[in-house]
CHARMM internal coordinates of N, CA and C (Angstrom, degrees):
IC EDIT
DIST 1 N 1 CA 1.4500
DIST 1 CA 1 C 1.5311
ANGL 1 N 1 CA 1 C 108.15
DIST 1 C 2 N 1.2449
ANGL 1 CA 1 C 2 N 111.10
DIHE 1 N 1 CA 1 C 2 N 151.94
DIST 2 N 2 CA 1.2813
ANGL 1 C 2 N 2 CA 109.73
DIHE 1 CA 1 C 2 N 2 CA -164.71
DIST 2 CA 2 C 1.9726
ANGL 2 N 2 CA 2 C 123.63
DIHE 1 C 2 N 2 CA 2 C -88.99
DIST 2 C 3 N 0.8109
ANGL 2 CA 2 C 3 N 130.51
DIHE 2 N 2 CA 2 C 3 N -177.47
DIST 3 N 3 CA 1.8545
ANGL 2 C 3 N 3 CA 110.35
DIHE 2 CA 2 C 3 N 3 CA -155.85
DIST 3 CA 3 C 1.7921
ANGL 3 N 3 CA 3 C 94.04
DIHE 2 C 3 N 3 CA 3 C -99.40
DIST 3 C 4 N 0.7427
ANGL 3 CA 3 C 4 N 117.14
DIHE 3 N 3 CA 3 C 4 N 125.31
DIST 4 N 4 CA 1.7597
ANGL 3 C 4 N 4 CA 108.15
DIHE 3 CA 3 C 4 N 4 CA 157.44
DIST 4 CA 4 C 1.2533
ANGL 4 N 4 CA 4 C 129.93
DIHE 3 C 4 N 4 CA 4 C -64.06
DIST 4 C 5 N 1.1790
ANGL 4 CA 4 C 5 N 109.29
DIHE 4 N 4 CA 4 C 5 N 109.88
DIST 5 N 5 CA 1.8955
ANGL 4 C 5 N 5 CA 104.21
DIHE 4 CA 4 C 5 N 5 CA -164.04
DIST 5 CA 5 C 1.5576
ANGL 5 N 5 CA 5 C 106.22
DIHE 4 C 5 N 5 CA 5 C -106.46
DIST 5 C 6 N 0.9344
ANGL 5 CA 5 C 6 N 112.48
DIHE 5 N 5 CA 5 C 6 N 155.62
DIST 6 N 6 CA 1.5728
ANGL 5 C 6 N 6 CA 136.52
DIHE 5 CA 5 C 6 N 6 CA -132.79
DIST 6 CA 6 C 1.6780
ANGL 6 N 6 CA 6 C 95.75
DIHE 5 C 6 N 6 CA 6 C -66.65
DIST 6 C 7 N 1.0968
ANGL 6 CA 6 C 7 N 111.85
DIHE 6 N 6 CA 6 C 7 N 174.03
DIST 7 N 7 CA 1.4675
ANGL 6 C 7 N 7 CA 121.30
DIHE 6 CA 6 C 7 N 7 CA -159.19
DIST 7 CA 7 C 1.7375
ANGL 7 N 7 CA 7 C 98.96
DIHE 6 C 7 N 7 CA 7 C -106.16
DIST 7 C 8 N 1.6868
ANGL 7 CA 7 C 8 N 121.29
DIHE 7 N 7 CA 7 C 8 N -43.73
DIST 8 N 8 CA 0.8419
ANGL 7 C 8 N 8 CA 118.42
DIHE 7 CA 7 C 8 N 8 CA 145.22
DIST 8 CA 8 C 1.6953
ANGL 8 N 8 CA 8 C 124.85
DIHE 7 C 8 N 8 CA 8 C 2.00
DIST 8 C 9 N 2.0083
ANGL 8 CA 8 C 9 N 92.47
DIHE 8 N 8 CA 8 C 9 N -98.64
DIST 9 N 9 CA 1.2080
ANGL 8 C 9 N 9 CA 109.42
DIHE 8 CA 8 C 9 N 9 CA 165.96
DIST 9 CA 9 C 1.4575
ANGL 9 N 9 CA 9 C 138.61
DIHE 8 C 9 N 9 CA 9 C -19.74
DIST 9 C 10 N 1.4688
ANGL 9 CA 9 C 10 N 104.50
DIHE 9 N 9 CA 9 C 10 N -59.58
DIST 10 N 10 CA 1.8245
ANGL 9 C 10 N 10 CA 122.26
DIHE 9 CA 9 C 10 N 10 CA 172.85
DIST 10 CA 10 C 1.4503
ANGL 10 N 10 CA 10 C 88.46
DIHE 9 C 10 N 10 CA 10 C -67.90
DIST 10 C 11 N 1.3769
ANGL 10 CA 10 C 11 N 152.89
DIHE 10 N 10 CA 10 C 11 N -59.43
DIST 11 N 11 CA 1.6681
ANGL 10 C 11 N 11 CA 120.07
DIHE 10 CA 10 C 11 N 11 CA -168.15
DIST 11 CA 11 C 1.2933
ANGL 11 N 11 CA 11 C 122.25
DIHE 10 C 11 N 11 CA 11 C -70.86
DIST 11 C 12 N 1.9777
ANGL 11 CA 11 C 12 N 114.12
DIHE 11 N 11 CA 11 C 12 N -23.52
DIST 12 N 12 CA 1.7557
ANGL 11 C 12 N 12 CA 104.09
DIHE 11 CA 11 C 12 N 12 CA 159.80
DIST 12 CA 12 C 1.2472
ANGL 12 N 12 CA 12 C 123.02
DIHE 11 C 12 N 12 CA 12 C -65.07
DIST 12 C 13 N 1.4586
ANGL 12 CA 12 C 13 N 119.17
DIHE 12 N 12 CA 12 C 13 N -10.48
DIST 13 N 13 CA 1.3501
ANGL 12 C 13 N 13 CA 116.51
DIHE 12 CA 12 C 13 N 13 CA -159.67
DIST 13 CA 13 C 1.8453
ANGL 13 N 13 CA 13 C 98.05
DIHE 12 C 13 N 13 CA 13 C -70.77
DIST 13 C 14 N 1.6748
ANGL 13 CA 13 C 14 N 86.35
DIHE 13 N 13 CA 13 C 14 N -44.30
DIST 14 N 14 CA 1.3051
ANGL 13 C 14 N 14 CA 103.33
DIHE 13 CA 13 C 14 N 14 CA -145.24
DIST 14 CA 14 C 1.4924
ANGL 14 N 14 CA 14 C 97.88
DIHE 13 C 14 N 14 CA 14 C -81.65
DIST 14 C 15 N 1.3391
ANGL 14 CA 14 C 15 N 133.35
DIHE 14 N 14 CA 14 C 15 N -33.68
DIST 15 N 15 CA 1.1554
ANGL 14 C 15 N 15 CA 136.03
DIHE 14 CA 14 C 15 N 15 CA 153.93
DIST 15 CA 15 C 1.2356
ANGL 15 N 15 CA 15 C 129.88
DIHE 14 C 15 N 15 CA 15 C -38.22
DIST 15 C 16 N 1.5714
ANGL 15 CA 15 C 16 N 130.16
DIHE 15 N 15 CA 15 C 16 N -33.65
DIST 16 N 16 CA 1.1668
ANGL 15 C 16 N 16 CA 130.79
DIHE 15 CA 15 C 16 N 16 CA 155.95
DIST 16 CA 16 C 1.5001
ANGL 16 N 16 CA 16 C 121.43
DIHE 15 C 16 N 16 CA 16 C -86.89
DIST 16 C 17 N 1.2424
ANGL 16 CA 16 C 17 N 105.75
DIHE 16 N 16 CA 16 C 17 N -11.10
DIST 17 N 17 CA 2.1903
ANGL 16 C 17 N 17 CA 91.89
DIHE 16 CA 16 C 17 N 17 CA 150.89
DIST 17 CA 17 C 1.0500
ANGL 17 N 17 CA 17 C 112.49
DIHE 16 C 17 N 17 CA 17 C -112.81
DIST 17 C 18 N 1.1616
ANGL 17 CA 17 C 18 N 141.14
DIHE 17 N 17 CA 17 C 18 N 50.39
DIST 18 N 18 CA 1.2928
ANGL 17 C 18 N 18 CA 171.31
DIHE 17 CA 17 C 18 N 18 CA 43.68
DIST 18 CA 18 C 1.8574
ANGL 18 N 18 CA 18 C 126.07
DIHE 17 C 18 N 18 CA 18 C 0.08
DIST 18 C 19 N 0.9200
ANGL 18 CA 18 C 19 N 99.44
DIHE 18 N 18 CA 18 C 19 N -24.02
DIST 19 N 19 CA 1.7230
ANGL 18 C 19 N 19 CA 112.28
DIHE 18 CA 18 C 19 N 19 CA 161.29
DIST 19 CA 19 C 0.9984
ANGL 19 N 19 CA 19 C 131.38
DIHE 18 C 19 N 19 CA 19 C -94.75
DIST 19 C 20 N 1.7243
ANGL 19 CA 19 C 20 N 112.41
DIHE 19 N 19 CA 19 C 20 N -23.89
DIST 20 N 20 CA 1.5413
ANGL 19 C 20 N 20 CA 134.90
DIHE 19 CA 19 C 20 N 20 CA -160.46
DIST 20 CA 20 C 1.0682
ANGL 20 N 20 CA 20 C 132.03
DIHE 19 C 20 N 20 CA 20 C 104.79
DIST 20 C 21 N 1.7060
ANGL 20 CA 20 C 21 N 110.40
DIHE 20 N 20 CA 20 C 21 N 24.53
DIST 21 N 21 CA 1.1587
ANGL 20 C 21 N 21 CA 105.98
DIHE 20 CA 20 C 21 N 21 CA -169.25
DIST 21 CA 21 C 1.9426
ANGL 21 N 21 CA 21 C 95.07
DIHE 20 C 21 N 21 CA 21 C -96.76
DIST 21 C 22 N 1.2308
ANGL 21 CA 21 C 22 N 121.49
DIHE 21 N 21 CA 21 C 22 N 159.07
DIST 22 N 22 CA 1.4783
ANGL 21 C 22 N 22 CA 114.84
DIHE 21 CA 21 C 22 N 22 CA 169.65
DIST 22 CA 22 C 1.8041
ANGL 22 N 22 CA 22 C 104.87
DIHE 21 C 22 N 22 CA 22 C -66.31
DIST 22 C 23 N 1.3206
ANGL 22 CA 22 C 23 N 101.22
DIHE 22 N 22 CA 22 C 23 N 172.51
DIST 23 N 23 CA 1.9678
ANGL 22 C 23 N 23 CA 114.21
DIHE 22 CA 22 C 23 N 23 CA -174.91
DIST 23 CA 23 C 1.9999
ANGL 23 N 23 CA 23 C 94.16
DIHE 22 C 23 N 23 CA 23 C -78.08
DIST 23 C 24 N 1.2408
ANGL 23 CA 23 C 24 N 121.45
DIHE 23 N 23 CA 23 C 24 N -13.70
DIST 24 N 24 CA 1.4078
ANGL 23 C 24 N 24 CA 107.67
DIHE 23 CA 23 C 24 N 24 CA -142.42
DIST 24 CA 24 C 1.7805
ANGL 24 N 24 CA 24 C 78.69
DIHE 23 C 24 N 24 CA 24 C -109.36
DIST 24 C 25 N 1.3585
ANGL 24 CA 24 C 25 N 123.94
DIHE 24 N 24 CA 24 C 25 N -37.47
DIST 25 N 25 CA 1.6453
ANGL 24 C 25 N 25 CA 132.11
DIHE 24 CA 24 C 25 N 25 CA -173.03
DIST 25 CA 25 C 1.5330
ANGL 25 N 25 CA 25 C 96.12
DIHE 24 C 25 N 25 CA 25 C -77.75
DIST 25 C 26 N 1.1290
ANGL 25 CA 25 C 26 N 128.91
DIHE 25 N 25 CA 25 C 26 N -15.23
DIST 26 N 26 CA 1.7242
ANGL 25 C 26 N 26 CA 119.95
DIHE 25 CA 25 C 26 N 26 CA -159.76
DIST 26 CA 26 C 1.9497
ANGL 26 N 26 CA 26 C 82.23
DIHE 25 C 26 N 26 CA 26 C -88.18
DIST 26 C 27 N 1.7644
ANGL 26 CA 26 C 27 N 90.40
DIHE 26 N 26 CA 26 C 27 N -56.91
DIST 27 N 27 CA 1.3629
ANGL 26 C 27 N 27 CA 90.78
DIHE 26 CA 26 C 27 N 27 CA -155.26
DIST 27 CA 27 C 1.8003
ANGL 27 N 27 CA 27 C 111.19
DIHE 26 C 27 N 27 CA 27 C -65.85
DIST 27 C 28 N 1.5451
ANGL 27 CA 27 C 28 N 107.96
DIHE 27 N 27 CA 27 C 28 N -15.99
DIST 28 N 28 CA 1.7471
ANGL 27 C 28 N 28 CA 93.34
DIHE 27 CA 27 C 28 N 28 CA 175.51
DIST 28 CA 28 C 1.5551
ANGL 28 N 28 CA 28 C 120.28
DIHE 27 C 28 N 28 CA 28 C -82.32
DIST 28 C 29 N 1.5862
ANGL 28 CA 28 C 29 N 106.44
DIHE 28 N 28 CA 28 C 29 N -14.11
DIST 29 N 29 CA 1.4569
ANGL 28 C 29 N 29 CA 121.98
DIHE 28 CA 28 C 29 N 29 CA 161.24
DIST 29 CA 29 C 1.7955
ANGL 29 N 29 CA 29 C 135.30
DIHE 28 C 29 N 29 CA 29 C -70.17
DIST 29 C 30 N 1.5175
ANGL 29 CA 29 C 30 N 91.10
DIHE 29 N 29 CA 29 C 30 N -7.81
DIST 30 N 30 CA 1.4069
ANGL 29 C 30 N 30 CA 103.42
DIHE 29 CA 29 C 30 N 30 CA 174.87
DIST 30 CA 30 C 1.5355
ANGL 30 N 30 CA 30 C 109.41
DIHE 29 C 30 N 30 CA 30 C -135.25
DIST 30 C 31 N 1.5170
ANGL 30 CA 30 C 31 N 115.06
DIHE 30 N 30 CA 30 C 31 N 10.40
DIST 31 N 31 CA 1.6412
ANGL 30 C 31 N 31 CA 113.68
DIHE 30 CA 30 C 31 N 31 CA 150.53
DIST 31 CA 31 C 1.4832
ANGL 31 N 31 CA 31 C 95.21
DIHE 30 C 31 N 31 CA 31 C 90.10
DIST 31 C 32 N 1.3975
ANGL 31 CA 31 C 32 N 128.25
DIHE 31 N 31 CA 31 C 32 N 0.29
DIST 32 N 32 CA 1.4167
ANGL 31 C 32 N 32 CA 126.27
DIHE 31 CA 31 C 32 N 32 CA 179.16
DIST 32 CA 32 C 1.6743
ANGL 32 N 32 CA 32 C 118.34
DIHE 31 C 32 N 32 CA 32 C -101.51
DIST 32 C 33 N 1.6673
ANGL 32 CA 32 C 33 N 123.32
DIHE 32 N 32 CA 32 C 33 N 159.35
DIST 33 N 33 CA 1.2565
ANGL 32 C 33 N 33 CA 101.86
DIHE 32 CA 32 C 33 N 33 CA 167.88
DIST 33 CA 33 C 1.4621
ANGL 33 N 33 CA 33 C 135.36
DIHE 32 C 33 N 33 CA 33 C -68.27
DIST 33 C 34 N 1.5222
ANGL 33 CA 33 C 34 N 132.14
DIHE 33 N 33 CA 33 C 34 N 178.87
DIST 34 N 34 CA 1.1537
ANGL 33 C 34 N 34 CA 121.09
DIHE 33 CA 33 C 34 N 34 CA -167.76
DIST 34 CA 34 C 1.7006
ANGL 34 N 34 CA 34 C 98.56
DIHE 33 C 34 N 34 CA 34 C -96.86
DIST 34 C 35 N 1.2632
ANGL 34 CA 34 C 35 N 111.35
DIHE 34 N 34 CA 34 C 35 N -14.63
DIST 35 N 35 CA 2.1256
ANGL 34 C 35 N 35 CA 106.26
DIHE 34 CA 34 C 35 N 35 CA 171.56
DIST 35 CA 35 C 1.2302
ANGL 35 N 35 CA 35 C 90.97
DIHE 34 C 35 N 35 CA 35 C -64.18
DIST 35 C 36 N 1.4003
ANGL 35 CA 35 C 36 N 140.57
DIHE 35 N 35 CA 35 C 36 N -41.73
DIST 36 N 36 CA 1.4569
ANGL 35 C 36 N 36 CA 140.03
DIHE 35 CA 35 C 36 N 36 CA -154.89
DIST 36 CA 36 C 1.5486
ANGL 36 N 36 CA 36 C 106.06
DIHE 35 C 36 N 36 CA 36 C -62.37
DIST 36 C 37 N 1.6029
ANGL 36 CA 36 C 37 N 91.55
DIHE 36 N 36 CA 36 C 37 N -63.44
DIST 37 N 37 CA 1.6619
ANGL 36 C 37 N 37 CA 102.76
DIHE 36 CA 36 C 37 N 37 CA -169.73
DIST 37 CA 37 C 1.6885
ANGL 37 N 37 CA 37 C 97.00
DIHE 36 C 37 N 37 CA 37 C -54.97
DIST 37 C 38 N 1.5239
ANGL 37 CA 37 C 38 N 131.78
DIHE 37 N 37 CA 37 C 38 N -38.74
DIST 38 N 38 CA 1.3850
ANGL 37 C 38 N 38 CA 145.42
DIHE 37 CA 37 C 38 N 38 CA -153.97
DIST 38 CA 38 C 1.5998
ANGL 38 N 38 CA 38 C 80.63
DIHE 37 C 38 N 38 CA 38 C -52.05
DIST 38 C 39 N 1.4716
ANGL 38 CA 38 C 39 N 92.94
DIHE 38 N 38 CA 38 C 39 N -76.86
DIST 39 N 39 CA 1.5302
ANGL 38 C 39 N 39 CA 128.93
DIHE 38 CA 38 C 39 N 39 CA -152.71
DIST 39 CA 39 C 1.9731
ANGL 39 N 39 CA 39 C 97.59
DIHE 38 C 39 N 39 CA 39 C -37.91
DIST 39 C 40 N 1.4476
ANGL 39 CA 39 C 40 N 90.95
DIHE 39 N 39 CA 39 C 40 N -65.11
DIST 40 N 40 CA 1.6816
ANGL 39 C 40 N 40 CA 84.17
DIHE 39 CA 39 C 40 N 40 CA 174.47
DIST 40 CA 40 C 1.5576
ANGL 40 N 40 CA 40 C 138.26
DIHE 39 C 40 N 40 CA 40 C -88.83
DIST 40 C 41 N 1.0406
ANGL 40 CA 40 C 41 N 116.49
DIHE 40 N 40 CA 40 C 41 N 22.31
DIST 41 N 41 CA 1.4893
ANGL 40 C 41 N 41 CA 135.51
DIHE 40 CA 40 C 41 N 41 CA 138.13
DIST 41 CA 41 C 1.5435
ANGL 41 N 41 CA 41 C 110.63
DIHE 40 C 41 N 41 CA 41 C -72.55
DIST 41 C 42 N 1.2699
ANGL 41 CA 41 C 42 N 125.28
DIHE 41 N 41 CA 41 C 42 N -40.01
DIST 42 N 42 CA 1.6376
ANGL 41 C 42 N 42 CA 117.13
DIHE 41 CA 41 C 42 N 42 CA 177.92
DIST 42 CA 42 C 1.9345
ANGL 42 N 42 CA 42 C 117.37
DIHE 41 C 42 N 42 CA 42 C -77.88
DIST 42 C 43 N 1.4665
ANGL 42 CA 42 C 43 N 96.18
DIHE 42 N 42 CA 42 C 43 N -13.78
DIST 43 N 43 CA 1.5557
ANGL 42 C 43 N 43 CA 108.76
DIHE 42 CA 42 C 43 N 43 CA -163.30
DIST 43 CA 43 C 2.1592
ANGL 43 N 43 CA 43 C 79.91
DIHE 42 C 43 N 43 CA 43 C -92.19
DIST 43 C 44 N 1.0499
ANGL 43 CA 43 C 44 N 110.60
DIHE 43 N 43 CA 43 C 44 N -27.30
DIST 44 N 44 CA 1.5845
ANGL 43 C 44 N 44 CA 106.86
DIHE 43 CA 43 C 44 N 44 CA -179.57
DIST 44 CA 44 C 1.5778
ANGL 44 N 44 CA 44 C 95.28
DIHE 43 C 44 N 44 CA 44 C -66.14
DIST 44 C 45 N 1.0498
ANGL 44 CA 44 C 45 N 91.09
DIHE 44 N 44 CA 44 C 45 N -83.51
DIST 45 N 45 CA 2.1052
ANGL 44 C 45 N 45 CA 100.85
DIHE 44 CA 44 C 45 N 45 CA -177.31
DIST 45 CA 45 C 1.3689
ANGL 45 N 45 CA 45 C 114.18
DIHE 44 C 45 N 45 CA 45 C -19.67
DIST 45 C 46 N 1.3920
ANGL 45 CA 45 C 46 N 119.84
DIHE 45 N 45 CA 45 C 46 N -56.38
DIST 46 N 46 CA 1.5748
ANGL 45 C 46 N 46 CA 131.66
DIHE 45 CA 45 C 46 N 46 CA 174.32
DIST 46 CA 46 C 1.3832
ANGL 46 N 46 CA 46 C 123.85
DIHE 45 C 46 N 46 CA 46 C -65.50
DIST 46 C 47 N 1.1390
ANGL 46 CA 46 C 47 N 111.50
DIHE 46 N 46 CA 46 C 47 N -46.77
DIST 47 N 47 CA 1.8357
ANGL 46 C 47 N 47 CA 118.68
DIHE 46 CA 46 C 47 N 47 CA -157.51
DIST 47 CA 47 C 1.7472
ANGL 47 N 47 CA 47 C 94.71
DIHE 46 C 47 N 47 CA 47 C -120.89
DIST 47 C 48 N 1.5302
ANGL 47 CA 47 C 48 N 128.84
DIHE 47 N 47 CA 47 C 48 N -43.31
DIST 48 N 48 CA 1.5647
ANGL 47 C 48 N 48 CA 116.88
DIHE 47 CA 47 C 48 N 48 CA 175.01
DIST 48 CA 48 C 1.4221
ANGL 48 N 48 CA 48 C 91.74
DIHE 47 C 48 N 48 CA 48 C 116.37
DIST 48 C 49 N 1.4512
ANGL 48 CA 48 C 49 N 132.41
DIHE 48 N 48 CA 48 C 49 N -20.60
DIST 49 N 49 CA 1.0974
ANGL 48 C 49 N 49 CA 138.49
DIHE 48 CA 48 C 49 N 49 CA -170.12
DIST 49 CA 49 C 1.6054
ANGL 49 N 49 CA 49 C 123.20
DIHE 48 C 49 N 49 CA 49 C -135.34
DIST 49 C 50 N 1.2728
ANGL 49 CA 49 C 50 N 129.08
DIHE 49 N 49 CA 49 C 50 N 133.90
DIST 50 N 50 CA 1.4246
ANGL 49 C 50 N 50 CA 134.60
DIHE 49 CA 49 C 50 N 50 CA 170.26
DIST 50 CA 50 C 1.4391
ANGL 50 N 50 CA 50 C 112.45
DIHE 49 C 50 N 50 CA 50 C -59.36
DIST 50 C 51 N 0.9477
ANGL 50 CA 50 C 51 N 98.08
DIHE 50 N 50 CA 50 C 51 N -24.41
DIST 51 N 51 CA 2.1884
ANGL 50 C 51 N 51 CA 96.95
DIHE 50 CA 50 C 51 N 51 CA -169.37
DIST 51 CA 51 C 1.3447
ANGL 51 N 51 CA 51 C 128.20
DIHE 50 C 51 N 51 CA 51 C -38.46
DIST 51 C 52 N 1.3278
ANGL 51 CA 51 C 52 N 122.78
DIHE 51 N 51 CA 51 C 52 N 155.06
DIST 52 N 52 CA 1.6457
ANGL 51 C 52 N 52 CA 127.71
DIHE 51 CA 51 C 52 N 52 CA -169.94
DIST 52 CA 52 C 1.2434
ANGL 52 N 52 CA 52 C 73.18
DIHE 51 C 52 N 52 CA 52 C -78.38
DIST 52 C 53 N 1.7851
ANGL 52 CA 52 C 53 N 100.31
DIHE 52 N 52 CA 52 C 53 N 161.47
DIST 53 N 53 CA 1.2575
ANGL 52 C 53 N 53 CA 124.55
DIHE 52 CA 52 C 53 N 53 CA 134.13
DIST 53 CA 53 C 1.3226
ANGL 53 N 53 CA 53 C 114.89
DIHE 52 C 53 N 53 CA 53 C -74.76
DIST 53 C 54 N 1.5814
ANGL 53 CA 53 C 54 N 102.01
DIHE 53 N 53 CA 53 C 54 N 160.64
DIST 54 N 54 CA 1.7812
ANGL 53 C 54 N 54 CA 108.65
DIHE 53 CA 53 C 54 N 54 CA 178.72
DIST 54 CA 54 C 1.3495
ANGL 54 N 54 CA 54 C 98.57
DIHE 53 C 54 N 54 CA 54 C -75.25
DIST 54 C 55 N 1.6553
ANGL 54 CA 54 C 55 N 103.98
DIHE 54 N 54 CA 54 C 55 N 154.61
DIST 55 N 55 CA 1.5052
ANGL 54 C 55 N 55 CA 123.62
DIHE 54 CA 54 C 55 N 55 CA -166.84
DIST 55 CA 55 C 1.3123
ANGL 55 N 55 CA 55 C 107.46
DIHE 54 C 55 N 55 CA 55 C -126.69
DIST 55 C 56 N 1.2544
ANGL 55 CA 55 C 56 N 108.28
DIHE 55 N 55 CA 55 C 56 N 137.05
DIST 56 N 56 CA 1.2247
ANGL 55 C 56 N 56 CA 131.53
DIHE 55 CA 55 C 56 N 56 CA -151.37
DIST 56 CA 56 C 1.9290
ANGL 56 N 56 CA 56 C 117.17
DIHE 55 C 56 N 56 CA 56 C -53.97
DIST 56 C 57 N 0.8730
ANGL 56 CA 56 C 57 N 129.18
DIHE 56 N 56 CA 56 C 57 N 136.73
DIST 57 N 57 CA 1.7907
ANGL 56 C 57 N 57 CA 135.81
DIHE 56 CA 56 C 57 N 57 CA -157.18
DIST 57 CA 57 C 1.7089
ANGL 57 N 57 CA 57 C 103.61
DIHE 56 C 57 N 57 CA 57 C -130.14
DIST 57 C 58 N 1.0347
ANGL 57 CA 57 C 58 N 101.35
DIHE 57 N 57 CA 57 C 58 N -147.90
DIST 58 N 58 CA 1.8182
ANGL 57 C 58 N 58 CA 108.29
DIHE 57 CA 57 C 58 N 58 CA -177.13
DIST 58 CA 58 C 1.4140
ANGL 58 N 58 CA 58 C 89.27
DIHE 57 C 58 N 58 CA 58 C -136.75
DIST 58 C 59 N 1.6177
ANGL 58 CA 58 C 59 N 80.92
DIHE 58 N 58 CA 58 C 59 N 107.24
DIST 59 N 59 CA 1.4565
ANGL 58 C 59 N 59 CA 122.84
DIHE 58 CA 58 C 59 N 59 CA 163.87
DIST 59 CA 59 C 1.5513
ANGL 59 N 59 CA 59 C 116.42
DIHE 58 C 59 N 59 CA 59 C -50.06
DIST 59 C 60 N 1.3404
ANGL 59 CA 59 C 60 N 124.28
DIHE 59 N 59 CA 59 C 60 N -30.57
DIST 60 N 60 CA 1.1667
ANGL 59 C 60 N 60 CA 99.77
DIHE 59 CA 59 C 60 N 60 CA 177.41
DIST 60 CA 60 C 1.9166
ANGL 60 N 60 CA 60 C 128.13
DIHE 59 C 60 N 60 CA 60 C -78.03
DIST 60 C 61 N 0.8882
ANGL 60 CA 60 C 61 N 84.19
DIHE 60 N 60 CA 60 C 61 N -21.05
DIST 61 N 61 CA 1.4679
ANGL 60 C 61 N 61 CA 109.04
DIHE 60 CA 60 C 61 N 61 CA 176.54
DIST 61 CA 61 C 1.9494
ANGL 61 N 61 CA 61 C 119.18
DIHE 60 C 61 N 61 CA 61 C -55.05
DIST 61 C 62 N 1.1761
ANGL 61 CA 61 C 62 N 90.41
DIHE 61 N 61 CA 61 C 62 N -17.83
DIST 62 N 62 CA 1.6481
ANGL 61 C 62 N 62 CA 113.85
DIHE 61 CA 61 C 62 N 62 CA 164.72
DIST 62 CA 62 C 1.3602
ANGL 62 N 62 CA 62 C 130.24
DIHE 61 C 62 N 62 CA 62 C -87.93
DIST 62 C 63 N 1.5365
ANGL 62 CA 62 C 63 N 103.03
DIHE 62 N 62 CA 62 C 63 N 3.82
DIST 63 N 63 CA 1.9447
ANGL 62 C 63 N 63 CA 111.50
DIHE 62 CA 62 C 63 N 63 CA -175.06
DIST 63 CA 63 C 1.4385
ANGL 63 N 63 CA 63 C 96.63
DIHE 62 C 63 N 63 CA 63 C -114.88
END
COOR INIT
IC SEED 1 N 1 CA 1 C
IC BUILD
């Protein structure tokens, strides 16, 4: 499964294509992929925020 990277990170990302930078220059400038940078520039537009969703735990523990 893949790592959740820091929240930090997803608001510089998004802050610099947010300046003018393209999704594909932000993300080779911050060591991430460019679906990533894509992905959370669209999670801005939609939701206002970059943030993970919560990741998945033991379900039973919720009844």
């Amino acid at each position: 499964m893949p790592r959740v990277l820091s929240q930090d990170l997803r608001e510089r990302v998004v802050a610099a294509v947010d300046a003018g930078i393209s999704c594909r220059a932000a993300a080779a400038r911050f060591g991430v992929s460019a679906a990533s940078a894509i992905r959370w520039r669209q999670l801005v537009v939609r939701n206002g925020t970059p943030a993970a969703k919560p990741q998945g735990g033991d379900r039973r523990a919720a009844r």
